[in-house]
N, C-alpha and C positions, 0 to 999 in steps of 0.2 A: 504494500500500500504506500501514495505516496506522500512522503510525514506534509507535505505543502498543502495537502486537500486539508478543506474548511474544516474544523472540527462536527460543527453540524450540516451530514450531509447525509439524513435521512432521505432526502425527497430531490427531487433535482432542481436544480438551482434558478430562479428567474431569469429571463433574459432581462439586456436593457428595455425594451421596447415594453414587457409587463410592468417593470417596476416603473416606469416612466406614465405609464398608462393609472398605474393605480396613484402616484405621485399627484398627477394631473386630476383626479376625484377627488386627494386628499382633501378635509378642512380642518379635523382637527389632530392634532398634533400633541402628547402629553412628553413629558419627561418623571422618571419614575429612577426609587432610590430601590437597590435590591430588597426592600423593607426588611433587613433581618432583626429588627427591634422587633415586630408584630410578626413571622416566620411564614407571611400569609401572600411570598411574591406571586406563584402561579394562581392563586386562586383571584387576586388584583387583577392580574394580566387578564386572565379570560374573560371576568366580568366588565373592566373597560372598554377592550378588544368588542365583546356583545354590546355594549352600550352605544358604538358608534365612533369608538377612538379607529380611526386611520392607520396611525402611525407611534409605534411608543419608541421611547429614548430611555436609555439605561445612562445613568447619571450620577455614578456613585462615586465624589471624590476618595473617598475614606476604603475604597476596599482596594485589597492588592492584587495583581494582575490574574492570580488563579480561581480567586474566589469570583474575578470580575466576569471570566471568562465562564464560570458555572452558571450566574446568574442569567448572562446572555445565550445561554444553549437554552436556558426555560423559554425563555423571551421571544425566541428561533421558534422551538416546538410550538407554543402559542399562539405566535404569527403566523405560522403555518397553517391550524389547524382554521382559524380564522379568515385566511385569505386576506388577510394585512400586512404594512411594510415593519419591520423593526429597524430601530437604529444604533449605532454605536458613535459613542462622545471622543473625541480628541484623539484617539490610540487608535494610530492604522494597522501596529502588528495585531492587536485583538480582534479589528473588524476584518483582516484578513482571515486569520483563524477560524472564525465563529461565519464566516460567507455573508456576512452583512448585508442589507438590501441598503440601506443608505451612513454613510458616513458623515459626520456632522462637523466642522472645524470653527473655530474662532476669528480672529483677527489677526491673535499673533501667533498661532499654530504653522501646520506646514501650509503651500502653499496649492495652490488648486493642483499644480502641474504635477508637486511631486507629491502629492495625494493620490494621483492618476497612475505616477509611475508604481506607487509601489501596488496600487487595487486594480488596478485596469478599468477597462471602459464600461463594464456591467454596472459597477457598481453608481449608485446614487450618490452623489455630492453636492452638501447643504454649508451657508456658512453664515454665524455671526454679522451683523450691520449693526454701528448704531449713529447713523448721520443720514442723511439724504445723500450723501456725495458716496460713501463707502456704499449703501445700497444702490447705487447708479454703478457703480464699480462690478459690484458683484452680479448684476441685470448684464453688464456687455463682456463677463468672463464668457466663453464660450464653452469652457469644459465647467463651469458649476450650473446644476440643474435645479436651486432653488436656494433663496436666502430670506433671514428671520431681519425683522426690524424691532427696535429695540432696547432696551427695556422702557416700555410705555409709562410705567412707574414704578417705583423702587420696589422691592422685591427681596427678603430674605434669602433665595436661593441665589441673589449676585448680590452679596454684601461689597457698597462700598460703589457700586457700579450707577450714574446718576439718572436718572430716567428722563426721557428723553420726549414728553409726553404725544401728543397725536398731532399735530402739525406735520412732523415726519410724515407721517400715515399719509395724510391727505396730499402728500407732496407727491410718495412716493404713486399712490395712488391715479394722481390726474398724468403719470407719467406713461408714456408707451410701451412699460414694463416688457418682457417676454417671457419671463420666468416666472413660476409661481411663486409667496411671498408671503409669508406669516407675520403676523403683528404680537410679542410676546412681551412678556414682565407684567407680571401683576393684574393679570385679565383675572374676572371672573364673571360672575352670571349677569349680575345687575349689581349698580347700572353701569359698570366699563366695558360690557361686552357692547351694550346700545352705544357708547363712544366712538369702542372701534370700527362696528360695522358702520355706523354715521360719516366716520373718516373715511372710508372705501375699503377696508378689509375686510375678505370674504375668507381669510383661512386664519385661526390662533392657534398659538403653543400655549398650553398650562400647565401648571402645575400643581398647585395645592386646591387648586376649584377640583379636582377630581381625587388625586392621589390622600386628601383629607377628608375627605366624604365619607358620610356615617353610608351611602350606597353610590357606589362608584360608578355604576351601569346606568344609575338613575342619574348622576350628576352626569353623567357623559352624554346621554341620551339627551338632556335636556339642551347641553349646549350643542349638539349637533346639530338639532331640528332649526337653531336658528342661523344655521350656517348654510342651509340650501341653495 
């Protein structure tokens, strides 16, 4: 066998053109911690995944590369079984490993190209904006296939990072975009979800509107229906 195949490679792997396809449907977008405080990650995953999540992100600064790579195999099985994308945060040897459907980067991570060289062309690549100029940036990358805008307001999960509120949004928005484009930091149901769809955003990334929910299916469902 050969040791370079993905670690999870129960089922055969997307082509570009599926994941590109399911990319282009997505709206919503969560990022999720391996919750090993509550030991409850897969039974998360399938209930968001059923509720209407798209796309989930494995976002766990604190675990080390083995444990990161166990939680991403559940994350795989799950997305599978669901017929959703899963993603992997910052580490291209892990989203190599684990056959990633999309890879997520920063600002000051690697760079799209060599994002590319070490994943190849299947794979999805998403990255970090938080200006109208860096998101115009990321709109005429050629090789990145979708970018977050960002953080709309401050937000515990980016401590320190300043928000950037909806003005962005509506910039990016009246702009001739080509790429899909998430509006993230600190959305939830009401009334910042009503902001940003006001501003022109029709996809978000959350995270505590779902991943702190007393029902996760139910908070997922709820903000999907308004992202039609």
């Amino acid at each position: 066998m050969n040791a370079l195949l993905p670690l999870v490679d129960a089922h055969r792997r997307r082509t570009r053109e599926e994941r590109l396809d399911l990319l282009d449907a997505s709206r919503l977008y969560i990022c999720t911690t391996a919750r090993t405080a509550t030991g409850d990650l897969e039974e998360f995953l399938d209930a968001a995944y059923a509720g209407g999540v798209d796309i989930i992100q494995l976002r766990d600064k604190g675990l080390e590369a083995r444990a990161e790579i166990e939680a991403l195999e559940i994350l795989a099985a799950v997305a599978r079984r669901h017929g959703k994308l899963f993603s992997v945060n910052d580490r291209a040897d892990v989203a190599a490993l684990v056959g990633a459907d999309v890879f997520h980067i920063g600002q000051g991570d690697l760079t799209t190209a060599q994002a590319r060289r070490l994943l190849g062309e299947d794979i999805i690549i998403g990255r970090s904006t938080h200006s109208v100029a860096q998101a115009a940036e990321a709109d005429a990358d050629t090789a990145l296939d979708y970018f977050c805008v960002g953080p709309v307001w401050e937000t515990p999960t980016k401590p320190g990072r300043a928000a950037i509120g909806t003005d962005p949004l509506r910039a990016v928005s009246r702009s001739a975009t080509v790429k899909p484009w998430f509006a993230i930091g600190g959305i939830d149901e009401s009334p910042r979800l009503d902001e940003v769809i006001d501003a022109g955003a029709a996809r978000i990334v959350v995270v505590r509107a779902v991943t702190e929910a007393a029902d996760p299916a139910a908070a997922a469902a709820s903000l999907r229906s308004r992202l039609r």
